[in-house]
C-alpha positions as CSV (number, residue, x, y, z in Angstrom):
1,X,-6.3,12.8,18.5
2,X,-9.3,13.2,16.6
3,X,-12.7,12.9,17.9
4,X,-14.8,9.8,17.4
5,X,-18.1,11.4,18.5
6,X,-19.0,15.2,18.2
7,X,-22.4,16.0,19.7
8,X,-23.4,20.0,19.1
9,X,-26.5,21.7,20.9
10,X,-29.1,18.1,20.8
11,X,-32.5,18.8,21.3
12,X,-35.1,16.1,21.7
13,X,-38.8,16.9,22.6
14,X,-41.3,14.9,23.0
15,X,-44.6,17.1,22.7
16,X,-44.5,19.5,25.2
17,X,-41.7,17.7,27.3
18,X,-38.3,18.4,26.4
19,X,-35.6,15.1,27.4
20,X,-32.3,16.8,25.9
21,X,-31.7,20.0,26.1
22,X,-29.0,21.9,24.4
23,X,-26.3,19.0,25.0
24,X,-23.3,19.4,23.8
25,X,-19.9,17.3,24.1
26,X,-16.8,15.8,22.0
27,X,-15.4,12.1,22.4
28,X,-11.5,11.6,21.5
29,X,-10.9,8.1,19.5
30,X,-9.9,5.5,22.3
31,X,-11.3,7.2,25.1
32,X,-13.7,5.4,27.6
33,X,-16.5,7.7,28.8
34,X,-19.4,7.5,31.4
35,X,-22.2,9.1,31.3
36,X,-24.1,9.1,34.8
37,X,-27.1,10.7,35.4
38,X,-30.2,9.5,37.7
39,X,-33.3,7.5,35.8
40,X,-34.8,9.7,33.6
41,X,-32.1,12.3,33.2
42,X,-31.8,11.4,29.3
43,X,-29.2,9.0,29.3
44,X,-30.9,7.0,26.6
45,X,-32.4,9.2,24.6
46,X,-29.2,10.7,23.9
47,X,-27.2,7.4,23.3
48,X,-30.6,6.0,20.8
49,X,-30.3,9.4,19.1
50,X,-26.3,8.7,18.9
51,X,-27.2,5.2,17.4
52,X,-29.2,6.2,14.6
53,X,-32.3,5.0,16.2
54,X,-34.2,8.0,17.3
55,X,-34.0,11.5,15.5
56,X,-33.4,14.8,17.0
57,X,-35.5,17.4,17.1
58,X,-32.5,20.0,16.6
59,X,-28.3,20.0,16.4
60,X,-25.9,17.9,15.0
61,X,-24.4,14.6,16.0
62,X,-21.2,13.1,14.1
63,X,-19.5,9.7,14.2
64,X,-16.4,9.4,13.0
65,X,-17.0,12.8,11.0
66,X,-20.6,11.0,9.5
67,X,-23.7,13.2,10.0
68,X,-26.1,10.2,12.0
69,X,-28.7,12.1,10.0
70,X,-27.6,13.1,6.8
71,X,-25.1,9.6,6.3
72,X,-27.1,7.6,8.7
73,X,-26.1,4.1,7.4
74,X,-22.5,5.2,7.2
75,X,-22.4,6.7,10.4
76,X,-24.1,3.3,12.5
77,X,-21.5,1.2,10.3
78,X,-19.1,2.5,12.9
79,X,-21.1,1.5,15.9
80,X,-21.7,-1.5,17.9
81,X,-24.9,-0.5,20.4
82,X,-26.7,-2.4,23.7
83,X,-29.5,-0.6,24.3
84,X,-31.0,-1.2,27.9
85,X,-32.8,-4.6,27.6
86,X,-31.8,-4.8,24.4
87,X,-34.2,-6.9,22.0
88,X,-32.9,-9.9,20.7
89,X,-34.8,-13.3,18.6
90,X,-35.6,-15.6,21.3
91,X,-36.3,-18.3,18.7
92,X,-32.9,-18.0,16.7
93,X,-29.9,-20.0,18.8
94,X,-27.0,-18.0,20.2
95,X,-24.3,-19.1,17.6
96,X,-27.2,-18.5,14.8
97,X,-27.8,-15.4,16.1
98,X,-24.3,-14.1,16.1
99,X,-23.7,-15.0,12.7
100,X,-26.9,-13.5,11.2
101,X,-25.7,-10.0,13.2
102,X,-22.2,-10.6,11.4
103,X,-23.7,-11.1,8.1
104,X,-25.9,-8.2,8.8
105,X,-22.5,-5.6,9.2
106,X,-20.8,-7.2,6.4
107,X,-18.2,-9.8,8.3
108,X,-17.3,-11.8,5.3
109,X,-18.8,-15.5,5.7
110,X,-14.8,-16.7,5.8
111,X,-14.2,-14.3,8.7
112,X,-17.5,-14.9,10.6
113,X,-17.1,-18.2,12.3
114,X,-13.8,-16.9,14.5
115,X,-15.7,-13.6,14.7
116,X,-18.6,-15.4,16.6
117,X,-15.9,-17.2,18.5
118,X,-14.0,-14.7,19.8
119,X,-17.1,-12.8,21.0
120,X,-18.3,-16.2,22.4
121,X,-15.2,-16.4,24.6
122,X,-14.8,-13.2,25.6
123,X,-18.9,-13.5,26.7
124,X,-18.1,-16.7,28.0
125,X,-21.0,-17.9,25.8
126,X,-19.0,-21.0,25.0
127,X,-21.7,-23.5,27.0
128,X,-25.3,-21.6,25.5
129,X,-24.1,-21.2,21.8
130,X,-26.3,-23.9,21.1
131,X,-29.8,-22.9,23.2
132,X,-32.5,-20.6,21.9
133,X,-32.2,-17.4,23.1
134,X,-35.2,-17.3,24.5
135,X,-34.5,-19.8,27.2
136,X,-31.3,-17.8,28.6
137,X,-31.5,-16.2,32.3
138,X,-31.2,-12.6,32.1
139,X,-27.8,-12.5,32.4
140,X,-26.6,-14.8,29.3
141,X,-29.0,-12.3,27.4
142,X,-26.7,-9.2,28.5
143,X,-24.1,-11.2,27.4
144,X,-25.8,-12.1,24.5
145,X,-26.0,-8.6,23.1
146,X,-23.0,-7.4,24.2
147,X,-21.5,-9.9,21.8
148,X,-23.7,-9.1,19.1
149,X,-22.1,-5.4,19.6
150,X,-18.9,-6.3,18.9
151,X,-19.3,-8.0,15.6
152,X,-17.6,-6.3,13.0
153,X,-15.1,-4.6,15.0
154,X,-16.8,-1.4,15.5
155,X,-14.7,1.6,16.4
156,X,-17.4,2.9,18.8
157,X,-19.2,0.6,21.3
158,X,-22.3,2.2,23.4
159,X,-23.7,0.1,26.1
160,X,-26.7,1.7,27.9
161,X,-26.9,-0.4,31.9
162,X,-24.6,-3.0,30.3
163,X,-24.3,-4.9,33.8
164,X,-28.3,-4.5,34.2
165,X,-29.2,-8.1,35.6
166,X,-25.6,-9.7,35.7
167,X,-25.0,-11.3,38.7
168,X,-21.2,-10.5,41.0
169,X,-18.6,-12.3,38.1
170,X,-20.5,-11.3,35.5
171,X,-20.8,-7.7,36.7
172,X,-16.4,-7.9,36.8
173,X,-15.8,-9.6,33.8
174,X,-18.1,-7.2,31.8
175,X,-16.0,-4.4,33.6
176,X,-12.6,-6.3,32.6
177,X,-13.6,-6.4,29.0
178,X,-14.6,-2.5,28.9
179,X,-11.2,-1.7,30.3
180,X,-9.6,-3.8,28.2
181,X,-10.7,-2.2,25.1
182,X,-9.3,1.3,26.3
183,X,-7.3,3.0,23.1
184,X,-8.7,-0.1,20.8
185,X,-12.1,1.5,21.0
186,X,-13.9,4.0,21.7
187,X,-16.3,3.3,24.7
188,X,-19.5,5.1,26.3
189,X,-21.3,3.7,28.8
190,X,-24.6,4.7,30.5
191,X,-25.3,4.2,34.0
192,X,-27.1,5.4,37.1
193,X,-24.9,3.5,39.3
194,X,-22.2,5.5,40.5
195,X,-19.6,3.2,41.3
196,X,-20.3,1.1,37.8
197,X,-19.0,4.7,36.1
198,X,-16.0,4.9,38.2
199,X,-14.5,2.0,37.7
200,X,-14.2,1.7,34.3
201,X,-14.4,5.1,32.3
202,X,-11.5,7.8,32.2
203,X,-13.9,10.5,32.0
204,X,-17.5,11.2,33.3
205,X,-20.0,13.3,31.9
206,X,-22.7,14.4,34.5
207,X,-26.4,14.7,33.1
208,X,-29.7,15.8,34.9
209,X,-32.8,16.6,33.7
210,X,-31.7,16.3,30.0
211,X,-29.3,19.1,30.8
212,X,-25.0,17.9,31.2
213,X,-23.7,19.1,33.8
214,X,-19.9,19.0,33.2
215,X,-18.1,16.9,30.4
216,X,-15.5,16.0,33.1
217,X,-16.5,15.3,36.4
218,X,-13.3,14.5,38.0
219,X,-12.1,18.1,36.9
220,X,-15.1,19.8,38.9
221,X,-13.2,18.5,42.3
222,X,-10.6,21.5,41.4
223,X,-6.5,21.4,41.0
224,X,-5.6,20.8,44.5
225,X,-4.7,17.2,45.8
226,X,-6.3,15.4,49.0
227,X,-3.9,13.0,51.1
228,X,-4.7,11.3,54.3
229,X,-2.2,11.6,57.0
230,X,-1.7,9.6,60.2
231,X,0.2,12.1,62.4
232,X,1.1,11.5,66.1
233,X,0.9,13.9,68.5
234,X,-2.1,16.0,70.2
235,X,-4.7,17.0,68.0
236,X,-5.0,20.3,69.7
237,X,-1.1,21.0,68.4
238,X,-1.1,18.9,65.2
239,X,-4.3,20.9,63.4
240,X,-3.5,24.3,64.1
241,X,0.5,23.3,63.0
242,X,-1.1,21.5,59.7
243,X,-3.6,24.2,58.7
244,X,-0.7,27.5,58.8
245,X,2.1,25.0,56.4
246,X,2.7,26.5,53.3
247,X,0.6,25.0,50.6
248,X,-2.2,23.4,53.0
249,X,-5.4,24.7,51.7
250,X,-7.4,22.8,54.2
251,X,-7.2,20.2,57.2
252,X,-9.7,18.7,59.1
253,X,-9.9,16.1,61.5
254,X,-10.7,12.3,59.1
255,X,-14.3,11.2,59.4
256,X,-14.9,8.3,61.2
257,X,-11.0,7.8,62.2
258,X,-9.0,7.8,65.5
259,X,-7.9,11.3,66.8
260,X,-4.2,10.6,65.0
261,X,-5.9,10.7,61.4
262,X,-6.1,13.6,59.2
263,X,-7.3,14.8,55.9
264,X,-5.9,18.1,53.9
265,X,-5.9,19.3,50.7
266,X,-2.9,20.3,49.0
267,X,-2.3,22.8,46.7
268,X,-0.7,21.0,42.9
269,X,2.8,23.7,43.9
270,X,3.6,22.2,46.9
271,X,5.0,18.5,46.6
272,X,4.4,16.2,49.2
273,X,7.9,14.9,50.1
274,X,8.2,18.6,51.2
275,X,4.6,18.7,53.3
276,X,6.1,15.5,54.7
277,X,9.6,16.8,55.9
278,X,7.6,19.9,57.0
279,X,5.4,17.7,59.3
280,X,8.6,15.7,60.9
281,X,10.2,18.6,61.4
282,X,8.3,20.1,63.8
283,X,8.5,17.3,65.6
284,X,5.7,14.7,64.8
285,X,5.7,11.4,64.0
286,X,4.2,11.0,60.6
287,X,3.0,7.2,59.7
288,X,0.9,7.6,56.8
289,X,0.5,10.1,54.1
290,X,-1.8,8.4,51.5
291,X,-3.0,10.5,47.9
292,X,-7.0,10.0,48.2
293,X,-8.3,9.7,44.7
294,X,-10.8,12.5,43.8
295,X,-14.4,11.5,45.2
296,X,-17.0,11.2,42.0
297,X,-19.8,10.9,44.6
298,X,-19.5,14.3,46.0
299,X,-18.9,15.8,42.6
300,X,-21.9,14.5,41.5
301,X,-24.0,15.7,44.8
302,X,-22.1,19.2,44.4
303,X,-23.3,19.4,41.1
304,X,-26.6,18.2,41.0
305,X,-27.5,20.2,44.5
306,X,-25.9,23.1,42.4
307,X,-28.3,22.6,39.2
308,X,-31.0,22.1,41.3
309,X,-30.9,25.5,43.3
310,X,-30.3,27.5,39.8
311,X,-33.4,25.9,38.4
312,X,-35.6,26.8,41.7
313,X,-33.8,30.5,41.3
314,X,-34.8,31.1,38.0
315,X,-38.1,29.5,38.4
């Protein structure tokens, strides 16, 4: 599949301060990606520099195989962008607004009205298309601009915090729509929230300190698989027994559990059905073997612990 967004060694300094540094990462068509890093990290310098909006200092950045320098207007033709508190005309009405954003990317007037529409029910904007902007909560304004974003179809849609300020249905419905656009569009969203990232990209990019960290975050956890096992029989016999079967890289004791719980890691060779015949035939009674998904939290601590005591090391 070809890539959608090819980002080669981005620089951006400002003065004496440096925000990216050397960053460098591809994005296949239809993929959804996060990009999670804490405040300040360069989450949005690197997504306004993707829009057009801000200019490197150094390297390359292509959308759809458009320099965002060199073809600039061709290049943010192909993207639909919510930048974090994203501007909009409080004195223009929400339906007026929408259709002067669709005019602005070309929608042919014919087209524009079901354009607006659509967006409008997918925002569920239905009830506000008719108030000034400026008199929206916060979280109609989200919505507002997300809408905006998706006027002319865009192939790439950026959204920096896009749930900033939306209250609990407003927070799932934006996540709905995100997932639902997964192989339509290509998606990257910006977050510091953790769990925001998780649940709706198919690949995380780690950045910290303008630096990325790793293009695929759910990689970093390594090839084997973690289950948890419910296993009865006396810890002091089931652990050892667990820890010496073939493929077991690891068994502990579950956090937090009663004494019959377990968690190991299993190496990608050895399939579970077998692990599990292995366990009942030494004589325990096995009532659970769940696959735990990899944890993105303790990626991110792993990696971010590890960045930080390189940079004191080379200090």
């Amino acid at each position: 599949m070809a890539d959608c967004v090819l980002v080669d060694r981005l620089v951006k300094r400002y003065g004496r301060r440096v925000a990216v540094r050397g960053v460098s990462f591809a994005i296949e068509e239809g993929e959804i990606i996060g990009l999670l890093g804490p405040n300040g990290s360069g989450k949005s310098t690197i997504l306004r520099i993707l829009g057009g909006y801000l200019p490197a200092t150094s390297g390359t950045v292509r959308i759809a195989g458009a320099d965002v320098t060199a073809d600039s207007l061709v290049a943010r033709g192909h993207i639909g962008y919510v930048a974090e508190d994203a501007p909009l005309y409080d004195g223009m009405r929400v339906r007026e607004f929408l259709h002067f954003i669709a005019a602005i990317k070309g929608v042919p007037r014919h087209a524009a009205r079901g354009a607006v529409a659509t967006a409008a029910e997918r925002l569920d904007l239905g009830s506000v298309l008719g108030m000034p902007i400026g008199k929206l909560s916060r979280g109609y304004r989200q919505r507002v601009a997300i809408a905006q974003a998706l006027s002319g179809d865009p192939p790439l849609l950026i959204l920096d915090e896009p749930t900033n300020a939306l209250d609990a249905y407003q927070v799932i419905a934006v996540r709905a729509l995100i997932r639902s656009l997964a192989g339509r569009r290509t998606v990257l969203v910006a977050s510091h929230v953790l769990t925001e990232i998780e649940r709706v990209a198919s690949r995380v990019m780690i950045l910290l300190d303008g630096r990325l960290l790793t293009t695929d975050a759910m990689r970093e956890a390594g090839p084997t698989r973690r289950f948890q096992l419910r296993i009865g029989g006396p810890p002091p016999a089931v652990l050892p027994a667990l820890q010496k079967m073939a493929g077991v890289v690891a068994a502990v004791p579950a956090p937090s559990e009663d004494a019959e719980t377990y968690r190991i890691e299993l190496a990608p060779i050895r399939p579970a059905a077998e692990l599990a015949r292995a366990i009942i035939g030494q004589g325990f009674a096995l009532s659970e073997l769940t696959e735990m998904r990899p944890d993105l939290e303790s990626v991110f601590l792993d990696l971010t612990r590890h960045a930080a005591v390189m940079e004191a090391e080379a200090a």
